[in-house]
C-alpha positions as a Markdown table, in Angstrom:
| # | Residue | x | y | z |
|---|---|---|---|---|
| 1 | Unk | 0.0 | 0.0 | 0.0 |
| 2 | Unk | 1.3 | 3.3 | -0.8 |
| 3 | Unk | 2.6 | 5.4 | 1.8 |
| 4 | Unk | 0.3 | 8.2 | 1.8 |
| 5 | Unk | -2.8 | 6.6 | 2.5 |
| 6 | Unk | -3.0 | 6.3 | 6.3 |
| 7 | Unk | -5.2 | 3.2 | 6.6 |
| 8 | Unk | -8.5 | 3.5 | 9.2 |
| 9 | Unk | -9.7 | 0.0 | 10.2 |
| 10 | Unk | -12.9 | 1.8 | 11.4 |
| 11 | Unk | -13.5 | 3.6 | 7.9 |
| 12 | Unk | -14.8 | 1.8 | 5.4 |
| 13 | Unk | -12.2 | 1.0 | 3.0 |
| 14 | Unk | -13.7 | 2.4 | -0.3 |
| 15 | Unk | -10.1 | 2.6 | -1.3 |
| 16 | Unk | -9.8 | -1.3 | -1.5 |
| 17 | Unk | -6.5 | -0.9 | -4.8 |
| 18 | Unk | -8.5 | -2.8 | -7.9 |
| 19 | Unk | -6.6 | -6.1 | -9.1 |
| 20 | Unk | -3.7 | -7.3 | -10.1 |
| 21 | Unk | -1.7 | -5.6 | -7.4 |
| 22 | Unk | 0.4 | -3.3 | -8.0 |
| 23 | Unk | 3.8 | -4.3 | -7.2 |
| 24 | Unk | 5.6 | -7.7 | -8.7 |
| 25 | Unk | 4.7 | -10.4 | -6.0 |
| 26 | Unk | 5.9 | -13.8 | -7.6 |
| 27 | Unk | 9.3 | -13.5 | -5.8 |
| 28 | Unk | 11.5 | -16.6 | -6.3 |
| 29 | Unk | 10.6 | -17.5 | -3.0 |
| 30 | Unk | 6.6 | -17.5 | -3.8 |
| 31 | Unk | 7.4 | -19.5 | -7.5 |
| 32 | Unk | 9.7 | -21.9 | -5.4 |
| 33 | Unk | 6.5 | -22.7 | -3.1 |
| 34 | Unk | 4.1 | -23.1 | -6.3 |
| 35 | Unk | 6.9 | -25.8 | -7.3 |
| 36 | Unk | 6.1 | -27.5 | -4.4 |
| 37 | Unk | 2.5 | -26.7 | -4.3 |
| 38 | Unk | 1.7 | -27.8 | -7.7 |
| 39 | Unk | 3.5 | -30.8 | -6.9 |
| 40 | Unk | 1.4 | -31.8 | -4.2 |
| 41 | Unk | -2.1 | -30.5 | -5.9 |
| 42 | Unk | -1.2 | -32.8 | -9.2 |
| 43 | Unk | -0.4 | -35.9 | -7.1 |
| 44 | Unk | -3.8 | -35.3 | -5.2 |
| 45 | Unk | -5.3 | -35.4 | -8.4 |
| 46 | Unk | -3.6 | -38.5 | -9.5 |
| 47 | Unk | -4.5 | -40.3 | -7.0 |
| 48 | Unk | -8.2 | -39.2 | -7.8 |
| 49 | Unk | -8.6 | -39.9 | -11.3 |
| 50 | Unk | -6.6 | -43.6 | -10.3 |
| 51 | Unk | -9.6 | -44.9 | -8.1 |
| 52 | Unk | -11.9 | -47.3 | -9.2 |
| 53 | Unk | -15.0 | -44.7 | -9.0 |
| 54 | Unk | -13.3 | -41.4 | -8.5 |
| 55 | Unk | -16.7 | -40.2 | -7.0 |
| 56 | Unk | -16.2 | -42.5 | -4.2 |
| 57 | Unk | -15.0 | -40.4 | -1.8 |
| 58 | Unk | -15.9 | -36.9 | -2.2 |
| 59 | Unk | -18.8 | -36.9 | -0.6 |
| 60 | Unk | -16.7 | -37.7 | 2.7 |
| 61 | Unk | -14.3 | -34.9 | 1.8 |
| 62 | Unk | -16.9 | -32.2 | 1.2 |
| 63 | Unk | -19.1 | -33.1 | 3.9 |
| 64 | Unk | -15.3 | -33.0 | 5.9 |
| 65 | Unk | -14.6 | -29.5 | 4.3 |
| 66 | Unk | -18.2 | -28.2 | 5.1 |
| 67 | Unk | -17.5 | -29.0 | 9.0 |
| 68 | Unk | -14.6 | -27.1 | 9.0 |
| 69 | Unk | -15.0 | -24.5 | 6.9 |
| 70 | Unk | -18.7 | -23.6 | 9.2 |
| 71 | Unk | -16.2 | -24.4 | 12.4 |
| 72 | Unk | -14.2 | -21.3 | 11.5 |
| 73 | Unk | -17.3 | -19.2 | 11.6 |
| 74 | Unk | -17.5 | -21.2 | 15.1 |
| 75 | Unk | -20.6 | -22.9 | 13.5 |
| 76 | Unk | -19.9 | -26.4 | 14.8 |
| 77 | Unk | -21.2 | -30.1 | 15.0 |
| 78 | Unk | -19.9 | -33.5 | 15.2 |
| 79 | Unk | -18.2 | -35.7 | 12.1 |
| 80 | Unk | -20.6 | -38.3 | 13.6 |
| 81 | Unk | -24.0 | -35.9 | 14.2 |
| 82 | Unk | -22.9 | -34.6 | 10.0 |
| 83 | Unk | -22.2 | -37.9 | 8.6 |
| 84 | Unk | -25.9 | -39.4 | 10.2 |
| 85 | Unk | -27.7 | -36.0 | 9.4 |
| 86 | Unk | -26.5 | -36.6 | 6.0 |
| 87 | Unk | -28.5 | -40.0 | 5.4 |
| 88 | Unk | -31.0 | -40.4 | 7.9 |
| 89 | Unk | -34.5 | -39.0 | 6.3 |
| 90 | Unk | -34.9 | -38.3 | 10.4 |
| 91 | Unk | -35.9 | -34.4 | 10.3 |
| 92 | Unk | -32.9 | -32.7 | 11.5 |
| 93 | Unk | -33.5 | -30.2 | 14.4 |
| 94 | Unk | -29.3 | -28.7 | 14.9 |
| 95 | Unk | -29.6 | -25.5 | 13.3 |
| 96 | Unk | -25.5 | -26.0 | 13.1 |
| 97 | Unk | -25.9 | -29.8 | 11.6 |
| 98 | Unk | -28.1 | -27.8 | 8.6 |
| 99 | Unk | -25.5 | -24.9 | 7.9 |
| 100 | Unk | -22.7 | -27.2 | 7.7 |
| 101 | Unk | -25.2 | -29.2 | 5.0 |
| 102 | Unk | -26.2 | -26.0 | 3.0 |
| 103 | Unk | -22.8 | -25.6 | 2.4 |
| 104 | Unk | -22.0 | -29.0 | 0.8 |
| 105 | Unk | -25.1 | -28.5 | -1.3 |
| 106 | Unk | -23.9 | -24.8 | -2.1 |
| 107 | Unk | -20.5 | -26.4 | -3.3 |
| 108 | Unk | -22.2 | -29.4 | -5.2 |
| 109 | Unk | -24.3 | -26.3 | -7.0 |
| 110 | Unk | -21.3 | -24.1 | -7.7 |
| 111 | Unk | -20.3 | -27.3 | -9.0 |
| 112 | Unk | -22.6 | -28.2 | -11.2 |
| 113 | Unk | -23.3 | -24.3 | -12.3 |
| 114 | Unk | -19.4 | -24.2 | -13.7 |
| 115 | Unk | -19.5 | -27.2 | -15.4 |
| 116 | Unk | -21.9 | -25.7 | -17.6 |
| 117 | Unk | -20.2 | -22.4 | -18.2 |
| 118 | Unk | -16.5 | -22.7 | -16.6 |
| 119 | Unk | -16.9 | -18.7 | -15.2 |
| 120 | Unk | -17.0 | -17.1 | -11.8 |
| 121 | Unk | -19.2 | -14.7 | -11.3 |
| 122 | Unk | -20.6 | -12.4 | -9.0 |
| 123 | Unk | -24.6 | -13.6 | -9.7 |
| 124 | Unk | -22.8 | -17.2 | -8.7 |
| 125 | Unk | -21.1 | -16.0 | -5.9 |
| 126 | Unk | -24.8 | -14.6 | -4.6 |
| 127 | Unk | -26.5 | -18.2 | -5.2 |
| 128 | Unk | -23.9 | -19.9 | -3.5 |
| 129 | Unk | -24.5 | -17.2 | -0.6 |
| 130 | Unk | -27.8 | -17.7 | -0.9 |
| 131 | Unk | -27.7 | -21.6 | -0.8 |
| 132 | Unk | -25.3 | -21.3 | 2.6 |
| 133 | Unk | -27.7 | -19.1 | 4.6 |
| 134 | Unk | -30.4 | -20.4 | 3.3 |
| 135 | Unk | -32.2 | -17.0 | 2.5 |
| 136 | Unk | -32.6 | -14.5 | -0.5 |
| 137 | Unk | -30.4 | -11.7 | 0.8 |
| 138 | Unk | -27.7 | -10.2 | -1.5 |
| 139 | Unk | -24.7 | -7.6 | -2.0 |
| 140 | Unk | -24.8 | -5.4 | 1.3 |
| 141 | Unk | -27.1 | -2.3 | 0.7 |
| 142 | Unk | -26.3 | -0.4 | 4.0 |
| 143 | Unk | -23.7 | 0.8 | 6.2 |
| 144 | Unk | -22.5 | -0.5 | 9.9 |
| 145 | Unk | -20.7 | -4.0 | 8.8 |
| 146 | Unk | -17.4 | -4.3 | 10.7 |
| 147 | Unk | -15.1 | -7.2 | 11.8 |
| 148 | Unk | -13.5 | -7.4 | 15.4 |
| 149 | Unk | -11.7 | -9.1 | 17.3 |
| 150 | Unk | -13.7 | -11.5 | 19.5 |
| 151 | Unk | -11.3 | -11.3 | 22.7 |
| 152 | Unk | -11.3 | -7.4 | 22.5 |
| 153 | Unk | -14.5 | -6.2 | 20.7 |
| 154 | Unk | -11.9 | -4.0 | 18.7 |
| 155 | Unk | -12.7 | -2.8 | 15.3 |
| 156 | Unk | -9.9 | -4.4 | 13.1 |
| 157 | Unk | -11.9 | -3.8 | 9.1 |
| 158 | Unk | -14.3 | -1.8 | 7.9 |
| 159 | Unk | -14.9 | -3.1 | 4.2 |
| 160 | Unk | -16.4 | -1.5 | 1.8 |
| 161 | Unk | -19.3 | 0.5 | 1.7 |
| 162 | Unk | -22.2 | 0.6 | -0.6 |
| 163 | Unk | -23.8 | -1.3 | -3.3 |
| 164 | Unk | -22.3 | 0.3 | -6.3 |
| 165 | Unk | -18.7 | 0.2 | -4.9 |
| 166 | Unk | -19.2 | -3.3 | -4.0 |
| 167 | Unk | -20.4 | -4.2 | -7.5 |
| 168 | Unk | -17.8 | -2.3 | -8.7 |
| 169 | Unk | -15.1 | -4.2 | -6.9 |
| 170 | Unk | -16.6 | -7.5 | -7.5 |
| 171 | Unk | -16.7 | -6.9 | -11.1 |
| 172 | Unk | -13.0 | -5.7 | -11.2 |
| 173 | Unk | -12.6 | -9.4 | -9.8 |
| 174 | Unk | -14.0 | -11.3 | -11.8 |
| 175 | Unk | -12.1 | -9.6 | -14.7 |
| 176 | Unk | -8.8 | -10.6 | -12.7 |
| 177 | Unk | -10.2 | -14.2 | -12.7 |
| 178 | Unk | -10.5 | -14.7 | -15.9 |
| 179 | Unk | -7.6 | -12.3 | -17.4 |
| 180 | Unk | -4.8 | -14.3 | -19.2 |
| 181 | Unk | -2.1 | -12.5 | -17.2 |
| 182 | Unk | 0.5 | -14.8 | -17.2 |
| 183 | Unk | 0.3 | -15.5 | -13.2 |
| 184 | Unk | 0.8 | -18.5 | -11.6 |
| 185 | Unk | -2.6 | -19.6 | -11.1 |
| 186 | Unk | -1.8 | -20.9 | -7.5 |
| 187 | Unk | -0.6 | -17.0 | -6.8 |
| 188 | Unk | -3.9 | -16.0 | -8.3 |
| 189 | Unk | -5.5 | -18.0 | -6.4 |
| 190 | Unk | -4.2 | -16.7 | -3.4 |
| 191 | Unk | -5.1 | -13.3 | -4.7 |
| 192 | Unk | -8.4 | -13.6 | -5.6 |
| 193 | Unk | -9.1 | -15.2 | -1.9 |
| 194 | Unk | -7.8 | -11.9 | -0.5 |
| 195 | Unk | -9.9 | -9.5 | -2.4 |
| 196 | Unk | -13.0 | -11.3 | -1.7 |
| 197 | Unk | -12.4 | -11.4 | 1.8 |
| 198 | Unk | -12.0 | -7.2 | 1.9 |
| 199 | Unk | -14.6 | -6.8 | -0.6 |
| 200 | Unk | -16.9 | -8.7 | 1.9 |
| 201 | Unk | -19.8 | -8.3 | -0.4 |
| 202 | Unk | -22.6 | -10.0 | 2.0 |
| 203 | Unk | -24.2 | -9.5 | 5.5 |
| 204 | Unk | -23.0 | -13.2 | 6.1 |
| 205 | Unk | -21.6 | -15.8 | 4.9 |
| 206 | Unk | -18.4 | -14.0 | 3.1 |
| 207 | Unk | -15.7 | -17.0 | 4.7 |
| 208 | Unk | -17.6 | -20.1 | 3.8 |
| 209 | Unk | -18.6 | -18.5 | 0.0 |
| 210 | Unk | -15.0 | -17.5 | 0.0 |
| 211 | Unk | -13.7 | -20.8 | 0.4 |
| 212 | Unk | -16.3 | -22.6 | -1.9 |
| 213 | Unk | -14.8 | -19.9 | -4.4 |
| 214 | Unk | -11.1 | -21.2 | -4.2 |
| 215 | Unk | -12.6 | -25.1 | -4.7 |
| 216 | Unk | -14.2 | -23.9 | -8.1 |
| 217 | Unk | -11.5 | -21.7 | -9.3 |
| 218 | Unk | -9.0 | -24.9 | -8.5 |
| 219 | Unk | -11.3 | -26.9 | -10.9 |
| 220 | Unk | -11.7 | -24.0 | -13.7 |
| 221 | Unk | -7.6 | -23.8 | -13.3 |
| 222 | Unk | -7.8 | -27.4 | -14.5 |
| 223 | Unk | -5.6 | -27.9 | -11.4 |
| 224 | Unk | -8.0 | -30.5 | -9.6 |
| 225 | Unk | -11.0 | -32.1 | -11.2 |
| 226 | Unk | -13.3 | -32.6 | -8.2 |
| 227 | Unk | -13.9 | -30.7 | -5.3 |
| 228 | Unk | -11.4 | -32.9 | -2.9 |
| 229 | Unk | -9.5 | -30.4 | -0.8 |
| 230 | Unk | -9.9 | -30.3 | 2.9 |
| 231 | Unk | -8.5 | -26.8 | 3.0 |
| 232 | Unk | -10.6 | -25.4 | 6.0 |
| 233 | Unk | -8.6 | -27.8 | 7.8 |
| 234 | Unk | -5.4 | -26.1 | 7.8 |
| 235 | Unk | -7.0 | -22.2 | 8.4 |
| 236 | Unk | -8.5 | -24.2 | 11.4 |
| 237 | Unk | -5.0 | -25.1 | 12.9 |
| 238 | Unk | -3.2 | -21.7 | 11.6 |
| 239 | Unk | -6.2 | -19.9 | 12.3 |
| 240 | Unk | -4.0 | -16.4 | 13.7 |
| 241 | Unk | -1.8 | -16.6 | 10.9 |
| 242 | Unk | -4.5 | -16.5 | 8.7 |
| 243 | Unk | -6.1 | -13.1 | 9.8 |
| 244 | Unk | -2.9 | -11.8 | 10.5 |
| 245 | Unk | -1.6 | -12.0 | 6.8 |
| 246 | Unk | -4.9 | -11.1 | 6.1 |
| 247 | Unk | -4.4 | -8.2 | 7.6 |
| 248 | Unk | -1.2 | -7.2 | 6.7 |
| 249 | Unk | -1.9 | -7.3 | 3.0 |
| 250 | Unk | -4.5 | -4.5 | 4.0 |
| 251 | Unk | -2.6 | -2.7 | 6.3 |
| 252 | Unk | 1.2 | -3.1 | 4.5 |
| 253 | Unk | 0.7 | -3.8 | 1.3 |
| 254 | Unk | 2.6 | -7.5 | 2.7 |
| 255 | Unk | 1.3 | -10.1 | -0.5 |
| 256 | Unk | 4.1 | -12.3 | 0.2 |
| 257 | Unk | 3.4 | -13.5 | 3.6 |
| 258 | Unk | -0.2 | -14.3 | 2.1 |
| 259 | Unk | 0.4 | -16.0 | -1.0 |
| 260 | Unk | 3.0 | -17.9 | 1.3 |
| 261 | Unk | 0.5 | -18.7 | 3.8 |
| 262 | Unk | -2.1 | -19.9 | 1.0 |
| 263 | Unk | 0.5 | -22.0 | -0.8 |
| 264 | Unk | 1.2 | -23.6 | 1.7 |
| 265 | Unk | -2.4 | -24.5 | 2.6 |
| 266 | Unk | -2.5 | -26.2 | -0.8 |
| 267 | Unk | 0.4 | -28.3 | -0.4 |
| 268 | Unk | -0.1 | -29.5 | 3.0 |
| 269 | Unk | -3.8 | -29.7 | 2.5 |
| 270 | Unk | -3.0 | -32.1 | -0.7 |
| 271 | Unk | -0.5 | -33.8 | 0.5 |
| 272 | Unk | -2.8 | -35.0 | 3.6 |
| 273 | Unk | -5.9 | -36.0 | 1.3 |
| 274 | Unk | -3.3 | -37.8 | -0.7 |
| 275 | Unk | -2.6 | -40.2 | 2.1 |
| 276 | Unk | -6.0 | -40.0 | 3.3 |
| 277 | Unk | -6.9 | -41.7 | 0.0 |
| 278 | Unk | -4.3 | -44.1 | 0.5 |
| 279 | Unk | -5.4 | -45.2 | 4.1 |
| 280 | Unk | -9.1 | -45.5 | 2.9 |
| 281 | Unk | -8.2 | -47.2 | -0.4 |
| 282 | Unk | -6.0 | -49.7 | 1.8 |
| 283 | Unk | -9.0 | -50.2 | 4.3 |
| 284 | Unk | -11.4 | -50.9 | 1.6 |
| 285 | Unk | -9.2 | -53.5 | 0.0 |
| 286 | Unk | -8.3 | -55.1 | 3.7 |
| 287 | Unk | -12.2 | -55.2 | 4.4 |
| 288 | Unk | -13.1 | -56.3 | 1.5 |
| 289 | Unk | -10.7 | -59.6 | 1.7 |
| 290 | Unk | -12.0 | -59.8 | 5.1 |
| 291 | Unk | -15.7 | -60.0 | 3.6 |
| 292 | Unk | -15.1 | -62.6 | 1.3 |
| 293 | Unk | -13.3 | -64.7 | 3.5 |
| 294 | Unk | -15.9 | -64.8 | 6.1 |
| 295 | Unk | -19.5 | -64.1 | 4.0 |
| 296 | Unk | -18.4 | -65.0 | 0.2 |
| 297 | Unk | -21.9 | -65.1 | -1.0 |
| 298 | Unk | -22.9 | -61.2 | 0.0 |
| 299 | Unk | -18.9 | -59.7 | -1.4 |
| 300 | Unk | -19.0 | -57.6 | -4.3 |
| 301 | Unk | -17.1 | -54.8 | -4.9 |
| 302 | Unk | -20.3 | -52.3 | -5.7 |
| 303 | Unk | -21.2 | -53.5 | -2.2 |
| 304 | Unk | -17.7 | -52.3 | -1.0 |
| 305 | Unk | -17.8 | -49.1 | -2.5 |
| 306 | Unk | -21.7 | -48.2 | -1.0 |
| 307 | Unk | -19.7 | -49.0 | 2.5 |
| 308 | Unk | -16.7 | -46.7 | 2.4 |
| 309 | Unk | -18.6 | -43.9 | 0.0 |
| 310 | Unk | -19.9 | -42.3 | 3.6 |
| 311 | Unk | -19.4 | -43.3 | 6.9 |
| 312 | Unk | -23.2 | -44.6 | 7.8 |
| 313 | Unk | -25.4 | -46.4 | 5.6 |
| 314 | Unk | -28.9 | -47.8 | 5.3 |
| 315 | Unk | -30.6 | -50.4 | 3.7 |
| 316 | Unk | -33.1 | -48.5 | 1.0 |
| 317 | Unk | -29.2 | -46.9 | 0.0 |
| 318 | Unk | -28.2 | -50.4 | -0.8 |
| 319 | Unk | -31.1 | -50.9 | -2.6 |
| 320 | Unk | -31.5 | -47.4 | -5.1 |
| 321 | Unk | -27.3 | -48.8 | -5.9 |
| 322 | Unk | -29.2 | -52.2 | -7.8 |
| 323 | Unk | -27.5 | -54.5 | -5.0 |
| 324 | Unk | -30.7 | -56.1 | -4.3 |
| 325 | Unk | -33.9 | -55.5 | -2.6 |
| 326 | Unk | -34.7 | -54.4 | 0.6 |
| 327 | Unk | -35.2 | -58.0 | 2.4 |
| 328 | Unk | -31.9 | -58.8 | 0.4 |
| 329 | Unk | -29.9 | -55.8 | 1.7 |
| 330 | Unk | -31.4 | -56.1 | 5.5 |
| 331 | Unk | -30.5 | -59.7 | 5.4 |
| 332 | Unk | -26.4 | -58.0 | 4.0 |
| 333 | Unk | -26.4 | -55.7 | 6.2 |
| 334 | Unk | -27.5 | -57.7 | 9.3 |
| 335 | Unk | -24.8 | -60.1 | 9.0 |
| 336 | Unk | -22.1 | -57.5 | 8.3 |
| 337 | Unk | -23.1 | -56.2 | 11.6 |
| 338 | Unk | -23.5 | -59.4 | 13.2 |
| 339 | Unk | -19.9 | -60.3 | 12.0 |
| 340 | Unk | -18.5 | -57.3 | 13.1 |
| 341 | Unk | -18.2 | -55.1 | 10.1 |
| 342 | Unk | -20.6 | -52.8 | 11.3 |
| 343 | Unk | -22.8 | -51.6 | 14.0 |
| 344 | Unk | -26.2 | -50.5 | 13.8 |
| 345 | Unk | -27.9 | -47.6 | 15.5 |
| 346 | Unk | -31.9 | -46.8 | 15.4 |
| 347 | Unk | -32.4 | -43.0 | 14.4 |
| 348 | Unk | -35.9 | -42.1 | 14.2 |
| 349 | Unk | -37.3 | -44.7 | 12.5 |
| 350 | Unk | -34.5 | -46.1 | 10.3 |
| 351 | Unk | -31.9 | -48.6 | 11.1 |
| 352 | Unk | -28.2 | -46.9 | 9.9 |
| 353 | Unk | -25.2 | -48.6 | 9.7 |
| 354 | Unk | -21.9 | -47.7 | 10.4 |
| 355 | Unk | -18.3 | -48.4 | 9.1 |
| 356 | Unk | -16.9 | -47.3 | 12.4 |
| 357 | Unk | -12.9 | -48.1 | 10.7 |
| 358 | Unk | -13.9 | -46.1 | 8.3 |
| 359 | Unk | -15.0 | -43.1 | 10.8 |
| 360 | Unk | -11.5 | -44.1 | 12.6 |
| 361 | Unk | -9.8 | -43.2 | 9.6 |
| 362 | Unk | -11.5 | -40.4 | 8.9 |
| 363 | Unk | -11.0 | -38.6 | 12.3 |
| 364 | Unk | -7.4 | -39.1 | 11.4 |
């Protein structure tokens, strides 16, 4: 940030500087990271696009990401509470449980919505909004939104103020998205996550949209094909740092220790699904030996993948995946749990069934 402009957290900053920054920021110690970073992202994939059903396991992964990513907005529930909620027809009553679900279904739609036209736009980034909170609400239309810190009730950003200027900036950004710049697209990722955290465009739900954001551009960057990053985790356990270089982009002008910071996040991040993969792609295989040793006649691997696709399952789930009807898949079921492959648990009316080494695995 230039020197004259004496930055007001408490002011709205109208004065957010448009994209691309300013200065040069791909200093040989940011394009030594993307090495590294892209390294790790294109193994991640790999690993993907080698499993039998690639699908398999995204489900897991987003309903993972959605925990975490509402856990940083201190919206939380349980892996167990989320995985059930997500299969049981049981009316769910935890107003946290259905946040964390709206944002899985606001990925899955963001999704689905660039598939059809591979562009990131502000009408998307207010249906994904929309989706999350569950309400029609849009870019913010009046004054008074600031961000503090929670120990001190201290103003630390004002972001920008009305519509226009909001539009404005938002527009600016989606221009920078799509610009063939020549910039890394891992740096530009890590850009474009700044500015739409200081643009702040909504009344709520500006970190969870953000992050859906970075997922999609990942998959329009042709960088990852599906939606299988766990990235809330690692903001969750470097939580500080995050706001602070957050910060310090807006108060210093500091893009390095940023893109740094969200590098970083992408390689560890991949590098720990990668294995996570592994370990469930090694359980599957050791369970599924395990199953045709002891119950031949019920093994199959569709079977196998219904079983490690989330943690719980239920019989009229084995029956819509053609593995038989629903005396047949009861009778499966039963004597998976009966030979200790499962245990079942009564919620509401249904009978669920969970792969509690698969939950193991998962809980890391």
């Amino acid at each position: 940030m230039s020197k004259e402009i004496i930055y007001n957290p408490e002011t709205a900053y109208n004065n957010l500087p448009l994209l691309p920054p300013s200065k040069e920021i791909e200093s040989i110690a940011i394009l030594k990271k993307t090495i590294t970073a892209s390294r790790a992202l294109s193994e991640l994939k790999g690993a993907i696009t080698n499993l039998p059903n690639p699908i398999l396991f995204i489900d897991t992964i987003n309903l993972e990401e959605a925990r975490a990513s509402s856990a940083i907005e201190n919206i939380i529930t349980t892996q167990d509470e989320l995985f059930k909620a997500s299969i049981a027809n049981k009316k769910n009553n935890n107003p946290a449980t259905k946040e964390v679900i709206h944002y899985k279904d606001a990925l899955w739609f963001g999704v689905e919505e660039i598939k059809k036209r591979p562009i990131l736009t502000t009408n998307l980034f207010i249906s994904i909004m929309q989706i999350i909170k569950e309400n029609k609400s849009s870019i913010r239309n009046a004054p008074g939104t600031q961000l503090k810190n929670p120990a001190t009730n201290k103003v630390v950003y004002t972001p920008p103020e009305g519509e226009g200027v909001i539009r404005e900036k938002l527009k600016n950004l989606e221009d920078f998205i799509h610009a063939k710049d020549g910039i890394d697209p891992l740096v530009k990722m890590a850009i474009i996550h700044y500015q739409f955290e200081a643009i702040h465009p909504f009344f709520d739900g500006n970190g969870r949209t953000g992050r859906i954001i970075l997922l999609l551009y990942l998959k329009i960057a042709n960088l990852l094909d599906l939606p299988a990053l766990y990235l809330s985790s690692y903001i969750i356990e470097h939580k500080d740092q995050y706001y602070t270089n957050l910060r310090m982009v807006t108060e210093e002008g500091n893009w390095k220790d940023w893109i740094l910071y969200m590098l970083d996040m992408i390689e560890q991040t991949a590098l720990k699904g990668r294995q996570q993969i592994i370990e469930i792609e090694n359980l599957m295989n050791k369970m599924g030996l395990e199953i045709q040793k002891k119950i031949p006649r019920i093994y199959s691997k569709d079977l196998m993948e219904q079983l490690f696709r989330l943690p719980y399952t239920k019989r009229n789930q084995l029956e819509k995946a053609g593995l038989g009807n629903l005396k047949t898949v009861g009778n499966y079921l039963n004597e998976l749990e009966k030979e200790g492959f499962l245990k079942s648990e009564q919620v509401g009316k249904e009978k669920l069934y969970l792969n509690f080494r698969l939950l193991e695995v998962l809980k890391g």
